[in-house]
C-alpha positions as CSV (number, residue, x, y, z in Angstrom):
1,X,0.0,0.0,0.0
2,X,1.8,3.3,-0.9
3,X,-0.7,5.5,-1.4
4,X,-1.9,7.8,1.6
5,X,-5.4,6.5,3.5
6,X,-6.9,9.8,2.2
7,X,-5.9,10.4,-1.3
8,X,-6.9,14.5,-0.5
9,X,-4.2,14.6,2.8
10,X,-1.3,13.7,0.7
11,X,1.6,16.4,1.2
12,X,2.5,18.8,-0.9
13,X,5.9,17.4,-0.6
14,X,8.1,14.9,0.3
15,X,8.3,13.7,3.8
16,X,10.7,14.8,6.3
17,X,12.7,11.6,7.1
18,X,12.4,10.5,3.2
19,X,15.6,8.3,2.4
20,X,16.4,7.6,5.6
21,X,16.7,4.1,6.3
22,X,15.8,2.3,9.9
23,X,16.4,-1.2,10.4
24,X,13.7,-2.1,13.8
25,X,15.2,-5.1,15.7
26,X,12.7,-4.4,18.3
27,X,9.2,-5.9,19.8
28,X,6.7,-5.8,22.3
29,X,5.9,-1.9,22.1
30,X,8.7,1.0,23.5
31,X,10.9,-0.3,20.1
32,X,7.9,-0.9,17.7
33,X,6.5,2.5,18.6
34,X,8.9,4.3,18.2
35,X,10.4,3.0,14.7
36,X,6.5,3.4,13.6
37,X,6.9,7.4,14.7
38,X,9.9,7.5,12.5
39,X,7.9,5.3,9.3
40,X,4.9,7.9,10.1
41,X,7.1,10.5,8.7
42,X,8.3,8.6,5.5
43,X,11.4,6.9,6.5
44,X,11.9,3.2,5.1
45,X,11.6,1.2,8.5
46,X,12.9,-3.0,7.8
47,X,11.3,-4.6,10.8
48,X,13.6,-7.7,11.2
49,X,11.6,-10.3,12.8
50,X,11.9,-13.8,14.2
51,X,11.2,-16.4,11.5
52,X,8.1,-18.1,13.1
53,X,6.7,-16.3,15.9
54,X,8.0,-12.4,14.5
55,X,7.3,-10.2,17.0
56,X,5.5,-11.4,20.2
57,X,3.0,-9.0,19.9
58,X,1.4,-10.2,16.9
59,X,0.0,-12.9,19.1
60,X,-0.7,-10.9,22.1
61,X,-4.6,-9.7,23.9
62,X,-6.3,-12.6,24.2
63,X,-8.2,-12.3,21.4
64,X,-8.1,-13.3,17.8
65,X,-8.7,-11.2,14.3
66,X,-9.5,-12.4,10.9
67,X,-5.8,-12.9,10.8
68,X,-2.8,-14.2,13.5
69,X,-2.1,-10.6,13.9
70,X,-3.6,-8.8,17.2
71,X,-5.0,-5.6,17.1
72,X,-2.1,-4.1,19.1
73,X,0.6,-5.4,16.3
74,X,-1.6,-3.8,13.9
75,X,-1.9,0.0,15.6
76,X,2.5,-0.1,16.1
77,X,3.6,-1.2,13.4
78,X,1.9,0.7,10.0
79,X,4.7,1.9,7.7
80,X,7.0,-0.8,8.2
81,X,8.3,-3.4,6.1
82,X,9.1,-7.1,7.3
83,X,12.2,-9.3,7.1
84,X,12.0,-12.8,8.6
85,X,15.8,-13.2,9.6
86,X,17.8,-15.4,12.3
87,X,20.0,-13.7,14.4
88,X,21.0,-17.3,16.2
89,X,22.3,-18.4,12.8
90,X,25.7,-16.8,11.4
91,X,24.1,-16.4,7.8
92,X,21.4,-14.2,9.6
93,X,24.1,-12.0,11.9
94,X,26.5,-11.5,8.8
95,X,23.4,-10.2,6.6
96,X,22.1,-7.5,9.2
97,X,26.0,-6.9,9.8
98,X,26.1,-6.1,5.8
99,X,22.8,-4.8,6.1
100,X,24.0,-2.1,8.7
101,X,26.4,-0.3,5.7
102,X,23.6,0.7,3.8
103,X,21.2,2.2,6.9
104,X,20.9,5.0,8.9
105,X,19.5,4.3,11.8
106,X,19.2,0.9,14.2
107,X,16.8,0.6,17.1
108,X,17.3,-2.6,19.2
109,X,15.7,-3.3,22.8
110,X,17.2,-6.8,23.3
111,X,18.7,-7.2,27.2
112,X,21.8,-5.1,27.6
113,X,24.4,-7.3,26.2
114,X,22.5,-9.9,23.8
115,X,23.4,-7.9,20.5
116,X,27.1,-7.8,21.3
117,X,27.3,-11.2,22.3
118,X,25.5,-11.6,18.9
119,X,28.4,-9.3,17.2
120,X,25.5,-6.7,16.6
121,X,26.4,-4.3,18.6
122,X,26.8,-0.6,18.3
123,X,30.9,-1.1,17.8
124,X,30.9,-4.0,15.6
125,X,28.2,-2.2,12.8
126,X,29.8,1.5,13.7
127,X,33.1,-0.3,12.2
128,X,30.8,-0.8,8.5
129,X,29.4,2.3,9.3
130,X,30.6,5.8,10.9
131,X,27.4,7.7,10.1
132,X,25.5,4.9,11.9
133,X,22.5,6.1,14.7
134,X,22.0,3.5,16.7
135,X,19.4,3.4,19.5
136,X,18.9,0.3,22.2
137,X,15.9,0.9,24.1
138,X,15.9,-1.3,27.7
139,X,13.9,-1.1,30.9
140,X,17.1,-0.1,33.0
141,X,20.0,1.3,30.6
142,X,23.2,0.0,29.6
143,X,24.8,0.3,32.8
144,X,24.2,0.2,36.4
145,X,23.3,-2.3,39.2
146,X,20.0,-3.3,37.5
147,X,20.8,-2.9,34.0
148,X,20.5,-6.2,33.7
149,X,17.5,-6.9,34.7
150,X,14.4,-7.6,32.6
151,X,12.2,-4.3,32.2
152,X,9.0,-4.0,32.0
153,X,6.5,-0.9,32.3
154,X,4.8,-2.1,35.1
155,X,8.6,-2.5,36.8
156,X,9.7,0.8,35.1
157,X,6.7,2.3,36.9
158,X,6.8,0.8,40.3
159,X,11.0,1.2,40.3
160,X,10.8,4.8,39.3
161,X,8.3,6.1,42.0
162,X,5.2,6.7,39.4
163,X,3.1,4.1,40.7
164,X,3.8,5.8,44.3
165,X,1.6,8.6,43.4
166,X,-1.1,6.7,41.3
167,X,-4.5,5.8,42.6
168,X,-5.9,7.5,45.9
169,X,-4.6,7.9,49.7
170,X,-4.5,5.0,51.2
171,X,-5.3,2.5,48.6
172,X,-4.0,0.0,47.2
173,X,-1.1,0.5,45.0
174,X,-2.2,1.6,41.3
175,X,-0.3,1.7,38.2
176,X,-1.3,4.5,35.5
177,X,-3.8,3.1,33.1
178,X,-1.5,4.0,30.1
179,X,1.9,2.7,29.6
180,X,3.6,5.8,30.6
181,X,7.2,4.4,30.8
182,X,6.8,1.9,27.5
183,X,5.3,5.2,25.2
184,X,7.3,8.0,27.0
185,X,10.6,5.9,26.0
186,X,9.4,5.7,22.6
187,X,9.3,9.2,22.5
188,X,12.3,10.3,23.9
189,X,14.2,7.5,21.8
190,X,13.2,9.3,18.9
191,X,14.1,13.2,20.7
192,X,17.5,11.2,20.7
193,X,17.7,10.0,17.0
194,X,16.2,13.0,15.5
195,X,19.1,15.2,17.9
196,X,21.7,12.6,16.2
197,X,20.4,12.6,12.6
198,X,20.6,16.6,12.7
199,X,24.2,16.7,14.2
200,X,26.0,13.9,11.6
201,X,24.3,16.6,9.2
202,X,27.5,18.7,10.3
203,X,29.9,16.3,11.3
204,X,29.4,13.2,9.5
205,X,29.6,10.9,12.6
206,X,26.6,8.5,14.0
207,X,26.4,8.0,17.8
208,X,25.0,5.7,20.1
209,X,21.8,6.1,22.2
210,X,21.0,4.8,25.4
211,X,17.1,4.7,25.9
212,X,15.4,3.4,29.2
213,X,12.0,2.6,30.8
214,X,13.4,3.7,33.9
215,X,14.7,6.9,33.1
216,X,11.9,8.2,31.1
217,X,9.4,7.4,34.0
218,X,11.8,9.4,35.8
219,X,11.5,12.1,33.7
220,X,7.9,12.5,34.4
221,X,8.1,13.3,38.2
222,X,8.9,16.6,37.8
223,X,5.6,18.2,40.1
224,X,6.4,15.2,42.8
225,X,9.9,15.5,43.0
226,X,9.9,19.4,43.2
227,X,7.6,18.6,46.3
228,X,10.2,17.1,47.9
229,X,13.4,18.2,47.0
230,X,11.3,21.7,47.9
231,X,10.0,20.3,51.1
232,X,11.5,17.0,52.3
233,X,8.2,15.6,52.2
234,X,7.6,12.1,50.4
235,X,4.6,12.5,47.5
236,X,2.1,10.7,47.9
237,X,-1.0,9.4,45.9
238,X,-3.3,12.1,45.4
239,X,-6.1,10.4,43.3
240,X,-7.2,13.0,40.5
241,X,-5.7,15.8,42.7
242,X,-2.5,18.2,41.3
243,X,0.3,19.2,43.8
244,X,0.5,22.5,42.3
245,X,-3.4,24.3,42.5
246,X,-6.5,23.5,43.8
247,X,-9.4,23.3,43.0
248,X,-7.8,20.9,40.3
249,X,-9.1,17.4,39.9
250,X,-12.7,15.3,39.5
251,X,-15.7,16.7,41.8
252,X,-18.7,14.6,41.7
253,X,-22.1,15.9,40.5
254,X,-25.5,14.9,41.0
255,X,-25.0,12.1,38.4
256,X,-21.5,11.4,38.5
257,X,-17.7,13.2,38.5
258,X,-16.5,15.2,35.6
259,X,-13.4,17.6,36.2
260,X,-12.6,21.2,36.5
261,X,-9.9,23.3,37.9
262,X,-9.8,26.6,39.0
263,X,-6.0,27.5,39.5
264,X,-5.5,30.7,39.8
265,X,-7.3,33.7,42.1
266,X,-9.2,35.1,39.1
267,X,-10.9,31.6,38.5
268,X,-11.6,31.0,42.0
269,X,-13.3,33.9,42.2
270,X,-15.2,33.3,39.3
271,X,-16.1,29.5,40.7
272,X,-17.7,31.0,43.8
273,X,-19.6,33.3,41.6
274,X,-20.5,30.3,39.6
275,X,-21.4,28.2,42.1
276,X,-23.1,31.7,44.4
277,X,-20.5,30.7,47.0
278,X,-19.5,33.8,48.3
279,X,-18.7,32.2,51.5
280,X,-16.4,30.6,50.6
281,X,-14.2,33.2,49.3
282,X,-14.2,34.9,53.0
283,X,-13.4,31.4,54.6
284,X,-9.9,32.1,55.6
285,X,-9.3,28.1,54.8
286,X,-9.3,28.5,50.9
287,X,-8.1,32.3,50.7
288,X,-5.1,31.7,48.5
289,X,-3.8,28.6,47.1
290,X,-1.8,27.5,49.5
291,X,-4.6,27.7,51.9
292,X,-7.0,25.9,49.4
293,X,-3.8,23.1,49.2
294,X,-3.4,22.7,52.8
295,X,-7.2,22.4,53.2
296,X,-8.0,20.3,50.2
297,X,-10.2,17.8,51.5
298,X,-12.4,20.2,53.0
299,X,-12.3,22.4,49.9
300,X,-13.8,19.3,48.0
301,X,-16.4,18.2,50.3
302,X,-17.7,21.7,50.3
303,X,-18.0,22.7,46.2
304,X,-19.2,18.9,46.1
305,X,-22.4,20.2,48.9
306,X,-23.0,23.0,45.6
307,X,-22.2,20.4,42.6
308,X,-24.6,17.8,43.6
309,X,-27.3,20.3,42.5
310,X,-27.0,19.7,39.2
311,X,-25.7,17.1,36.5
312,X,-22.1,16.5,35.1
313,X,-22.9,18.3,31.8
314,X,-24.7,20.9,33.5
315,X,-21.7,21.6,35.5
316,X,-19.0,21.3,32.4
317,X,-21.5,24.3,30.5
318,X,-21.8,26.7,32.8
319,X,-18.5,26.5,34.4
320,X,-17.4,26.9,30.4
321,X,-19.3,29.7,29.9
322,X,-18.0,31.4,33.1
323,X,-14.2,30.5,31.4
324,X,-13.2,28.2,34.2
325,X,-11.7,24.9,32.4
326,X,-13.7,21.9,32.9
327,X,-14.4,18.9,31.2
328,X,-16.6,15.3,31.2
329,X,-15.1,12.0,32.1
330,X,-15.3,10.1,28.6
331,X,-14.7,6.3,27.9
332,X,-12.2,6.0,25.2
333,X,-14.7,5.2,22.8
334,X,-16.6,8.2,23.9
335,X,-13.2,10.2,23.1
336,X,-12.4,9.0,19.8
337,X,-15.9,9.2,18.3
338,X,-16.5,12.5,20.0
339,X,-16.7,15.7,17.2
340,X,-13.5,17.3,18.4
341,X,-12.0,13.7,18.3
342,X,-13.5,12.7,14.5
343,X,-12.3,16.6,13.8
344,X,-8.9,15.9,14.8
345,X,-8.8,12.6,13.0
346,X,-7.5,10.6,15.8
347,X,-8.8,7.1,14.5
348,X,-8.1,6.6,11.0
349,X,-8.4,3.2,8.8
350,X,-5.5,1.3,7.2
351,X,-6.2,-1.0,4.5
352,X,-5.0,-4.8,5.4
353,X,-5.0,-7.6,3.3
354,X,-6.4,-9.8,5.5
355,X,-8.1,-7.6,8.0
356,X,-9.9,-5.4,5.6
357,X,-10.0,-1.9,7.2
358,X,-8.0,-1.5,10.3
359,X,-8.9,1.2,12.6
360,X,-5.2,2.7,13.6
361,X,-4.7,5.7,16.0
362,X,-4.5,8.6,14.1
363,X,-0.9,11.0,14.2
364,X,-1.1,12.8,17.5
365,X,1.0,15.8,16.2
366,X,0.2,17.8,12.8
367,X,2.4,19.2,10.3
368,X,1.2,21.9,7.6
369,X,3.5,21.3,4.6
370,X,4.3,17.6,5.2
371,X,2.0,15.9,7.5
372,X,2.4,12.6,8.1
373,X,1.1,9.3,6.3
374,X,-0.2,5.8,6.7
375,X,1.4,4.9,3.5
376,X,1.7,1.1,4.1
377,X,-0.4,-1.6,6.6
378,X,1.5,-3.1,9.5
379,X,3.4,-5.9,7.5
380,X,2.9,-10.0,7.6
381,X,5.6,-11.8,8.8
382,X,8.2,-11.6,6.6
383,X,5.9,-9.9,4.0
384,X,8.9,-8.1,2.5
385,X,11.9,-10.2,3.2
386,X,12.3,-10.7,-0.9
387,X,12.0,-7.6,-1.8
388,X,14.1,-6.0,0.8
389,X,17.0,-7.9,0.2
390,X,17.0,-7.2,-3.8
391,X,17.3,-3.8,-2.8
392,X,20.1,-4.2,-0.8
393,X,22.0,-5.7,-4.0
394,X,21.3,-9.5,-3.5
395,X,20.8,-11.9,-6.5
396,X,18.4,-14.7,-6.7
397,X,21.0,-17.1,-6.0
398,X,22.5,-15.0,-3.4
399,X,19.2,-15.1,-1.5
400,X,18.4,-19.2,-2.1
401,X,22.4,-20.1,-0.7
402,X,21.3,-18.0,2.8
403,X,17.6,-19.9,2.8
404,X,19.8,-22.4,2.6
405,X,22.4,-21.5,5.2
406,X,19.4,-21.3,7.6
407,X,19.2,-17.2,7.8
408,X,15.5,-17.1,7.2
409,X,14.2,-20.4,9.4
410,X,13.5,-21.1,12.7
């Protein structure tokens, strides 16, 4: 499939990373997602897979398609091109190994270690090619005490403090309902390639990138750990509360919560006005925001005495109307099919071969002159591995002897 999902969206010119070459030795979804941000934006992404199995993912949710590819494969993996190769086998290592000369860019989240024990490591393909980015993604890092271990979001998010602040006080311990650490690595992998790409533009010279789980949960904790490098005070769980303002989280209404927040003086004011609650702006408990922060809980129960008047949407209008940022508590189908959702095309439908249309998440950023595409379905195993390897110079007898050297079997 090369042509764009929506013939009329096609850029007026060529996409940004057109020409640029990633080979994706990656699964699961921190690897996969972000190779696929790099494919939305048009460059040529080789996702080498285990003959077999490919990625685990494809076989992942507990529930089965038209084909043996699971709905979450199908959503990380668009723009990508397979190659069914065998890293345990030398034929397989010496191909990626040649493979390597002619790419840009490799992304790898094996365990620290495993691709250098391979020979596929960041010095052994840097030695066929000096221009060469290459990113491994892990839950730890490449060094320290747990480097080794095997990372996980859920252990990225316990061992980085985030789930310590999830859920409510009290309760049981909660991990965020999104895989924060798995998707915010993704992200800031690809901060890091896109910063290397731009500086060999000058000097000529790839670099290596060290990517974690860990560290980008970390990076998230900058409201709890101001608190207590501030303070000395250990965060704690705060349910849909902020550390920084208050009123600022879910209130419940006569028919259920929806959220609002009213941050600053101005909208305080405003909320009392709102709500005809001048009382509460001469109750010396929520006179500034400290005082509304120290007194929190009170605060609450007391707007909640006014909300419980009326219904959620109710609430969400008038507080609107007033200016004061509010907002209804949606189900994610609710979100996607909302208008402001259709408007902003956040679900959009790749054609699959087997699978017909495939509803996809749609590209969460926009760009005017070269937005970016859905130019191919997330790939069969091993889809492309002919075609790939004719364009990286191989003959048809070339390609038989490393069938037959056992680089393309399990």
């Amino acid at each position: 499939m090369d042509e764009p999902v929506h013939a009329d969206a096609a850029p007026p010119r060529p996409l940004p990373l057109a020409g640029l070459r990633v080979l994706d030795v990656t699964q699961v979804m921190a690897g996969p997602v972000c190779s696929m941000l790099l494919g939305d934006l048009g460059a040529d992404v080789i996702k080498i897979e285990p003959p077999g199995t490919g990625d685990q993912t494809r076989s992942a949710m507990g529930f089965k398609m038209k084909g043996p590819d699971s709905m979450g494969f199908l959503n990380m993996n668009r723009n990508k091109r397979s190659l069914a190769l065998n890293l345990k086998s030398p034929a397989g290592r010496d191909l990626l190994l040649a493979m390597a000369e002619g790419a840009d860019i490799v992304v790898e989240n094996y365990r620290p270690g495993v691709m250098a024990r391979l020979g596929l490591g960041y010095e052994a393909m840097r030695a066929r090619n000096r221009g060469l980015i290459y990113a491994s993604i892990s839950g730890f890092g490449q060094t320290g005490p747990w480097a080794k271990r095997p990372g996980y979001d859920l252990m990225a998010q316990a061992m980085s403090g985030v789930m310590s602040v999830t859920g409510h006080p009290g309760g049981p311990p909660v991990k965020a309902g999104v895989p924060v650490a798995d998707i915010g690595c993704a992200l800031f992998a690809v901060y890091g390639i896109l910063s290397a790409y731009i500086g060999r533009q000058s000097s000529g010279e790839g670099q290596y990138i060290d990517a974690s789980l860990f560290d980008s949960a970390l990076a998230f904790s900058i409201w709890d750990i101001s608190e207590y490098w501030g303070t000395g005070q250990v965060p704690e769980p705060l349910g849909t509360a902020n550390r920084m303002s208050a009123p600022y989280q879910a209130v419940r209404a006569a028919d259920g919560y929806f959220v609002m927040g009213a941050t600053n003086q101005k909208l305080w004011r405003l909320l009392c006005d709102v709500l005809g609650r001048e009382d509460l702006l001469a109750d010396t408990r929520f006179t500034a925001i400290a005082d509304r922060l120290a007194n929190r809980a009170a605060l609450i129960a007391e707007l909640e005495k006014s909300f419980a008047q009326k219904n959620a949407e109710e609430w969400v209008t008038d507080l609107l109307a007033a200016g004061i940022p509010a907002g209804r508590m949606n189900t994610y189908p609710e979100a996607f099919e909302s208008d402001h959702g259709r408007h902003r095309a956040m679900r959009i439908e790749v054609p699959h071969p087997i699978e017909g249309s495939v509803p996809n998440i749609g590209f969460p950023v926009k760009l005017s002159g070269t937005p970016a595409r859905a130019r191919r379905h997330a790939p069969l195993l091993g889809e492309h591995s002919n075609e790939i390897l004719t364009e990286f110079g191989l003959s048809a007898e070339a390609i038989e002897g490393l069938r037959n050297a056992g680089a393309f079997a399990a």
